[in-house]
N, CA, C and O atoms as a DFTB+ gen file, in Angstrom:
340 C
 N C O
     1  1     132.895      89.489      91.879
     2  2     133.389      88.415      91.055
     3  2     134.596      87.791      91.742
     4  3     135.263      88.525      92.471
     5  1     134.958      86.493      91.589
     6  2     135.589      85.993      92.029
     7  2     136.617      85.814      91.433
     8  3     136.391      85.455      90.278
     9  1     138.108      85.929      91.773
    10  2     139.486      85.754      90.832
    11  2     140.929      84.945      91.644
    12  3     141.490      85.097      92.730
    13  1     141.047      84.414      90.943
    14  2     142.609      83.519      91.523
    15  2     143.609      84.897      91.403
    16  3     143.498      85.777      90.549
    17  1     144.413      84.848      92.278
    18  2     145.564      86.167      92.392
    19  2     146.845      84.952      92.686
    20  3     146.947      84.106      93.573
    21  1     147.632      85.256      91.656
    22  2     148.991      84.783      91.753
    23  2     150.519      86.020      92.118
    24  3     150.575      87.061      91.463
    25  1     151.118      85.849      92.701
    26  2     152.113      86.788      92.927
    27  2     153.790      85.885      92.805
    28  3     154.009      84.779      93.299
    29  1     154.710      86.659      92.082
    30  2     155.590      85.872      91.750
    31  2     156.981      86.745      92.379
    32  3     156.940      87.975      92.398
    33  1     157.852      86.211      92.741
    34  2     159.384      86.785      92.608
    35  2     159.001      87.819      94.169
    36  3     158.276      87.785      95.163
    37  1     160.050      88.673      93.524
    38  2     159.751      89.982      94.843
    39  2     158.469      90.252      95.809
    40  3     158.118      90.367      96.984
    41  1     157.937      90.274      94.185
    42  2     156.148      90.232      95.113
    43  2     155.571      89.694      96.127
    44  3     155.072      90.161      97.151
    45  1     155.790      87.933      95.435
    46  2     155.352      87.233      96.533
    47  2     155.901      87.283      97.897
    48  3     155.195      87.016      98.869
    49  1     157.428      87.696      98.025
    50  2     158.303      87.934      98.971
    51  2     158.115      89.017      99.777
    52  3     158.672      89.023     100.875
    53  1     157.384      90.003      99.413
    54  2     156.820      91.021      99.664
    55  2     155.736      91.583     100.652
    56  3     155.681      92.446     101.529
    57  1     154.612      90.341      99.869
    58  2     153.412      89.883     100.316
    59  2     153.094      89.117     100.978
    60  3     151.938      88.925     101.355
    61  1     154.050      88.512     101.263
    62  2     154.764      87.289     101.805
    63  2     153.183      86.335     101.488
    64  3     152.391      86.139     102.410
    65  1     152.957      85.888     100.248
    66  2     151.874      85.073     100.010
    67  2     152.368      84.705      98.432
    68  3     153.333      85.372      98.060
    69  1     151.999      84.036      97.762
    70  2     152.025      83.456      96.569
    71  2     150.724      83.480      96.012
    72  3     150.815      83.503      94.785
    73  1     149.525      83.484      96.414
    74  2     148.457      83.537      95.615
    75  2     147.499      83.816      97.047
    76  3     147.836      83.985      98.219
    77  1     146.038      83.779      96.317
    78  2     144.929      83.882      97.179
    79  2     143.802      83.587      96.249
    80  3     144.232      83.435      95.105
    81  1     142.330      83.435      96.353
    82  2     141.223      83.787      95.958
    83  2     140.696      84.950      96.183
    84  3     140.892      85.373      97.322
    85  1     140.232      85.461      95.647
    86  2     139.783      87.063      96.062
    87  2     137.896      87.225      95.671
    88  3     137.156      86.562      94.944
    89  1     137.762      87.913      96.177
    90  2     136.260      88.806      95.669
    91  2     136.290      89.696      95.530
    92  3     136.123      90.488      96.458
    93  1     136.623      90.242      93.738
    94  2     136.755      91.544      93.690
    95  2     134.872      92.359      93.090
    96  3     133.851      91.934      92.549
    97  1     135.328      93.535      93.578
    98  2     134.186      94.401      93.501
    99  2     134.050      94.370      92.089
   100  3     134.935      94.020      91.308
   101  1     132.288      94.955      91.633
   102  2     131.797      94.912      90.358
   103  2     132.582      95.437      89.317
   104  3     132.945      94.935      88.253
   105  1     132.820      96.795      89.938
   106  2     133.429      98.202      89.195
   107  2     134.723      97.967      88.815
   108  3     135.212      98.906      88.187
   109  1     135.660      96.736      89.038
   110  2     136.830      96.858      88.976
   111  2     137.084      95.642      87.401
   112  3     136.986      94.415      87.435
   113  1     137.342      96.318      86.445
   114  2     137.209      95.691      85.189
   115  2     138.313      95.252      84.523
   116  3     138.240      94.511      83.543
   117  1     139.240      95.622      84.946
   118  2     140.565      95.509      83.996
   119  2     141.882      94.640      84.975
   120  3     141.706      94.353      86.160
   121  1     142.766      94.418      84.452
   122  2     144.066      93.676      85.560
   123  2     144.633      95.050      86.036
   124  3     145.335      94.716      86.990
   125  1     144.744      96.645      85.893
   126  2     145.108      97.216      85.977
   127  2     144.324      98.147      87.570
   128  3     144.741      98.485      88.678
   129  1     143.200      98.229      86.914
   130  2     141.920      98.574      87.827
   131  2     142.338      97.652      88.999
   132  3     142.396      98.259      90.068
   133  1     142.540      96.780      89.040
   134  2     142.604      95.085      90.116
   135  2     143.679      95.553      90.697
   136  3     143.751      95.529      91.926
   137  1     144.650      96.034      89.968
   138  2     146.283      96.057      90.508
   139  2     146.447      97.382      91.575
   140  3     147.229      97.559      92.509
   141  1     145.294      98.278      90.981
   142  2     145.065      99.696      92.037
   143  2     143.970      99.190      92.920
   144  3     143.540     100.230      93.419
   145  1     143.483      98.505      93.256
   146  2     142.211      98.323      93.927
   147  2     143.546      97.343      95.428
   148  3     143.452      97.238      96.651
   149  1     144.147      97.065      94.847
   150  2     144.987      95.836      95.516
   151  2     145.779      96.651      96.549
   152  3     146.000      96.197      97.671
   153  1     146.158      97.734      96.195
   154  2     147.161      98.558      96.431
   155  2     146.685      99.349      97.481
   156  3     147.264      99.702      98.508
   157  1     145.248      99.643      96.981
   158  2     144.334     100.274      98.475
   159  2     144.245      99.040      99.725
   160  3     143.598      99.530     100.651
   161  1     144.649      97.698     100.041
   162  2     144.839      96.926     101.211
   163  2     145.829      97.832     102.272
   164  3     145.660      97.699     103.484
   165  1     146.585      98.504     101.889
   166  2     147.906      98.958     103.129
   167  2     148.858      99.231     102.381
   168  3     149.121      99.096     101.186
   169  1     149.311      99.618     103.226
   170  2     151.130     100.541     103.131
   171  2     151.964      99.119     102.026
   172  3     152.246      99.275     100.838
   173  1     152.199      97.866     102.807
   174  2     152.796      96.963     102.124
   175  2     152.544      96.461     100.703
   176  3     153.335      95.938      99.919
   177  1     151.097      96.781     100.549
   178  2     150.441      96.316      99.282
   179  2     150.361      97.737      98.478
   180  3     150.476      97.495      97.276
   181  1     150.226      98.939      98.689
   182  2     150.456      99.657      97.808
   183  2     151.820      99.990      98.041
   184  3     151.679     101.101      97.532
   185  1     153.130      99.984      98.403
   186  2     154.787      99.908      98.142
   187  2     154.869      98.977      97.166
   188  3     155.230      99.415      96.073
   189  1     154.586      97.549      97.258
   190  2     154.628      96.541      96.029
   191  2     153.931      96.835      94.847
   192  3     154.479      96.599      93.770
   193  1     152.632      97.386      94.895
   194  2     151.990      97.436      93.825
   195  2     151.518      98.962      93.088
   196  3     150.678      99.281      92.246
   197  1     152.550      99.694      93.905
   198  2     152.600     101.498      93.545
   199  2     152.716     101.551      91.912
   200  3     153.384     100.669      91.373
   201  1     152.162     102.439      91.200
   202  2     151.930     102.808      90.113
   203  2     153.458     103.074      89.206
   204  3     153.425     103.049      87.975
   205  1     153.872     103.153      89.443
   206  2     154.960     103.770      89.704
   207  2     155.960     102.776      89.258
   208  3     156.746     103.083      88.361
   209  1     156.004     101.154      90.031
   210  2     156.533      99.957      89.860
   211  2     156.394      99.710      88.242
   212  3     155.503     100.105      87.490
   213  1     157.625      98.886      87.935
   214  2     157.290      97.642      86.216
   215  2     156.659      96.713      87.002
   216  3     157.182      96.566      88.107
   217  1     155.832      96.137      86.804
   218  2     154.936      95.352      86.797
   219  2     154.643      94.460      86.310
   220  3     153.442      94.468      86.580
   221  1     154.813      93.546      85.706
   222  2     154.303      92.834      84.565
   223  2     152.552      91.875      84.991
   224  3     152.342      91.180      85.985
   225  1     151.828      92.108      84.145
   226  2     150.625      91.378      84.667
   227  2     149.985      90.092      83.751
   228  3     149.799      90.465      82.592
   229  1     149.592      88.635      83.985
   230  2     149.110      87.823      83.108
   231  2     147.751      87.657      83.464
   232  3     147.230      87.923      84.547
   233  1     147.272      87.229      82.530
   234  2     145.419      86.875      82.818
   235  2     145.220      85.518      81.809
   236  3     145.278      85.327      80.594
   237  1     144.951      84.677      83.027
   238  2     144.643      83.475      82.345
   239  2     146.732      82.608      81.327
   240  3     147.033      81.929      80.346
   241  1     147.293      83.162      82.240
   242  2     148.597      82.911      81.939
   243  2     149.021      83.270      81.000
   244  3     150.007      82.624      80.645
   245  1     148.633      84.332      80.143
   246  2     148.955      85.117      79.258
   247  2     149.403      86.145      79.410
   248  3     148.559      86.664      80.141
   249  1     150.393      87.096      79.198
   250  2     151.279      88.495      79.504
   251  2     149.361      88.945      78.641
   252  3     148.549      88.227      78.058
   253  1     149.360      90.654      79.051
   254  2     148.529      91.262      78.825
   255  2     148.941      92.499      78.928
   256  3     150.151      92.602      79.129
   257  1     148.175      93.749      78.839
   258  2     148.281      95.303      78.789
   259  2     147.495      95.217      79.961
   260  3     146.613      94.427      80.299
   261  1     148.048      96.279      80.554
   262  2     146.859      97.153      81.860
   263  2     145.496      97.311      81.507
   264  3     144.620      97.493      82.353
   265  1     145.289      97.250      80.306
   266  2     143.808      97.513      79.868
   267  2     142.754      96.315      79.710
   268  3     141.545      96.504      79.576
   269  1     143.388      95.025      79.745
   270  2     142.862      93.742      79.316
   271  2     141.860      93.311      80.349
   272  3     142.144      93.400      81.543
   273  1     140.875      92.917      80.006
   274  2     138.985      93.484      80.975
   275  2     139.719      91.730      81.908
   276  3     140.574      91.032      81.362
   277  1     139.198      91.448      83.100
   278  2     139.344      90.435      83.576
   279  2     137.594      90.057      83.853
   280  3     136.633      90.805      83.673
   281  1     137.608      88.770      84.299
   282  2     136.080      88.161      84.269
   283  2     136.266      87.112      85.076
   284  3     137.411      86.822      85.422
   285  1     135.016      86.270      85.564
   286  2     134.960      85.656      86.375
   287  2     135.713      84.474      86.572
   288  3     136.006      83.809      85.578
   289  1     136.138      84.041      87.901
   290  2     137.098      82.815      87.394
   291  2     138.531      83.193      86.881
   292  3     139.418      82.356      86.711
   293  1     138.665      84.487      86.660
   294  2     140.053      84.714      85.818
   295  2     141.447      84.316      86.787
   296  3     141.532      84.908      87.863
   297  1     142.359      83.486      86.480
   298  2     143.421      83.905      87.045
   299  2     144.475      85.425      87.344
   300  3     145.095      85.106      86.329
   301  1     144.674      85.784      87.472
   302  2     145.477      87.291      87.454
   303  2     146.789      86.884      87.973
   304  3     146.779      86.338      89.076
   305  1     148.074      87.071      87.301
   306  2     149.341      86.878      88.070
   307  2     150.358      88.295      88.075
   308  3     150.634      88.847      87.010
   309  1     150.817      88.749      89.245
   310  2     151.849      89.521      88.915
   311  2     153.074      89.070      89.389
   312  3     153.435      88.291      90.271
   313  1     153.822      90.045      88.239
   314  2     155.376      89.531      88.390
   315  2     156.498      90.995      87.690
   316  3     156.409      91.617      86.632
   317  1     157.400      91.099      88.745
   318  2     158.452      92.210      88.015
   319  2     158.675      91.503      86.660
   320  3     158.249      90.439      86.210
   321  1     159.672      92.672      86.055
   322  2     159.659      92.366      84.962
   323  2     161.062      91.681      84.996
   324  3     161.947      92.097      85.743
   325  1     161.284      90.285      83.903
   326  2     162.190      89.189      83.949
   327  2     163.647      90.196      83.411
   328  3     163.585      91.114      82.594
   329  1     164.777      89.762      84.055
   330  2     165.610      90.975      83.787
   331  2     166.966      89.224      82.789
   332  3     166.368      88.162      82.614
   333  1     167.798      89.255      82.547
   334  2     168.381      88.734      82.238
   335  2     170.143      88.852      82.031
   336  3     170.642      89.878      81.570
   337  1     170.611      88.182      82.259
   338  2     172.383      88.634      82.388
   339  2     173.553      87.612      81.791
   340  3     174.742      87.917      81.878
Protein backbone atom coordinates (compact mmCIF):
# COMPACT_ATOMS: atom_id res chain seq x y z
CA UNK A 1 0.00 0.00 0.00
CA UNK A 2 1.01 3.19 -0.69
CA UNK A 3 1.39 6.17 2.07
CA UNK A 4 2.55 9.89 2.19
CA UNK A 5 5.22 10.01 5.26
CA UNK A 6 5.58 13.44 6.74
CA UNK A 7 8.38 14.11 9.35
CA UNK A 8 8.43 17.28 11.41
CA UNK A 9 10.91 19.22 13.88
CA UNK A 10 13.93 17.04 15.09
CA UNK A 11 12.85 14.32 12.95
CA UNK A 12 12.92 15.79 9.87
CA UNK A 13 16.40 17.17 10.94
CA UNK A 14 17.32 13.89 11.70
CA UNK A 15 16.26 12.27 8.61
CA UNK A 16 17.34 14.95 7.05
CA UNK A 17 14.01 14.64 4.74
CA UNK A 18 10.59 16.15 5.43
CA UNK A 19 8.40 13.67 3.78
CA UNK A 20 8.51 10.84 1.13
CA UNK A 21 5.99 8.41 -0.58
CA UNK A 22 6.47 5.06 0.61
CA UNK A 23 5.26 1.39 -0.21
CA UNK A 24 4.51 -0.07 2.78
CA UNK A 25 4.17 -3.88 3.16
CA UNK A 26 0.64 -5.68 3.54
CA UNK A 27 1.20 -6.80 7.19
CA UNK A 28 1.93 -3.45 8.48
CA UNK A 29 -1.58 -2.07 9.75
CA UNK A 30 -1.39 0.49 12.23
CA UNK A 31 0.81 4.13 12.42
CA UNK A 32 2.59 2.31 15.12
CA UNK A 33 3.38 -1.02 13.19
CA UNK A 34 4.64 1.77 10.28
CA UNK A 35 6.68 3.62 12.93
CA UNK A 36 8.60 0.07 13.80
CA UNK A 37 8.76 -1.09 10.31
CA UNK A 38 10.51 2.50 9.63
CA UNK A 39 12.94 2.02 12.25
CA UNK A 40 14.13 -1.33 10.68
CA UNK A 41 15.76 1.20 7.53
CA UNK A 42 19.21 1.76 9.77
CA UNK A 43 20.91 2.89 12.73
CA UNK A 44 19.64 6.67 11.92
CA UNK A 45 16.05 5.69 11.43
CA UNK A 46 15.73 3.44 14.29
CA UNK A 47 17.76 6.26 16.90
CA UNK A 48 14.88 8.70 15.65
CA UNK A 49 12.19 6.38 15.68
CA UNK A 50 13.34 3.94 18.78
CA UNK A 51 10.45 2.80 20.85
CA UNK A 52 11.54 4.26 23.49
CA UNK A 53 11.18 8.06 21.91
CA UNK A 54 7.62 10.51 22.61
CA UNK A 55 6.56 10.45 19.45
CA UNK A 56 3.63 11.96 18.52
CA UNK A 57 1.89 10.41 15.32
CA UNK A 58 -1.08 12.00 12.86
CA UNK A 59 -3.03 10.11 10.17
CA UNK A 60 -4.72 12.02 7.75
CA UNK A 61 -3.72 15.22 9.96
CA UNK A 62 -5.30 14.10 12.86
CA UNK A 63 -3.22 13.30 16.31
CA UNK A 64 -4.07 9.46 16.75
CA UNK A 65 -3.04 6.42 19.21
CA UNK A 66 -0.36 3.88 18.09
CA UNK A 67 -3.18 1.64 17.43
CA UNK A 68 -5.11 3.70 14.70
CA UNK A 69 -5.23 1.05 11.41
CA UNK A 70 -3.68 3.28 8.43
CA UNK A 71 -4.99 2.56 4.68
CA UNK A 72 -4.29 3.41 1.40
CA UNK A 73 -3.39 6.85 0.38
CA UNK A 74 -3.09 7.68 4.13
CA UNK A 75 -0.95 10.52 5.05
CA UNK A 76 1.17 9.52 8.27
CA UNK A 77 3.08 12.47 10.04
CA UNK A 78 5.55 12.28 12.85
CA UNK A 79 6.45 14.77 15.23
CA UNK A 80 8.08 15.05 18.98
CA UNK A 81 5.91 16.01 21.25
CA UNK A 82 5.08 20.11 21.22
CA UNK A 83 6.77 21.24 24.50
CA UNK A 84 5.84 24.89 25.47
CA UNK A 85 7.48 27.75 27.75
Amino acid sequence: MQVELRYFAALRERLGSSGERCEVPAEIATVQALRAWLALRGPVWSDALAGERRIRMALDQRLVREDAPIHEGAEVAFFPPVTGG
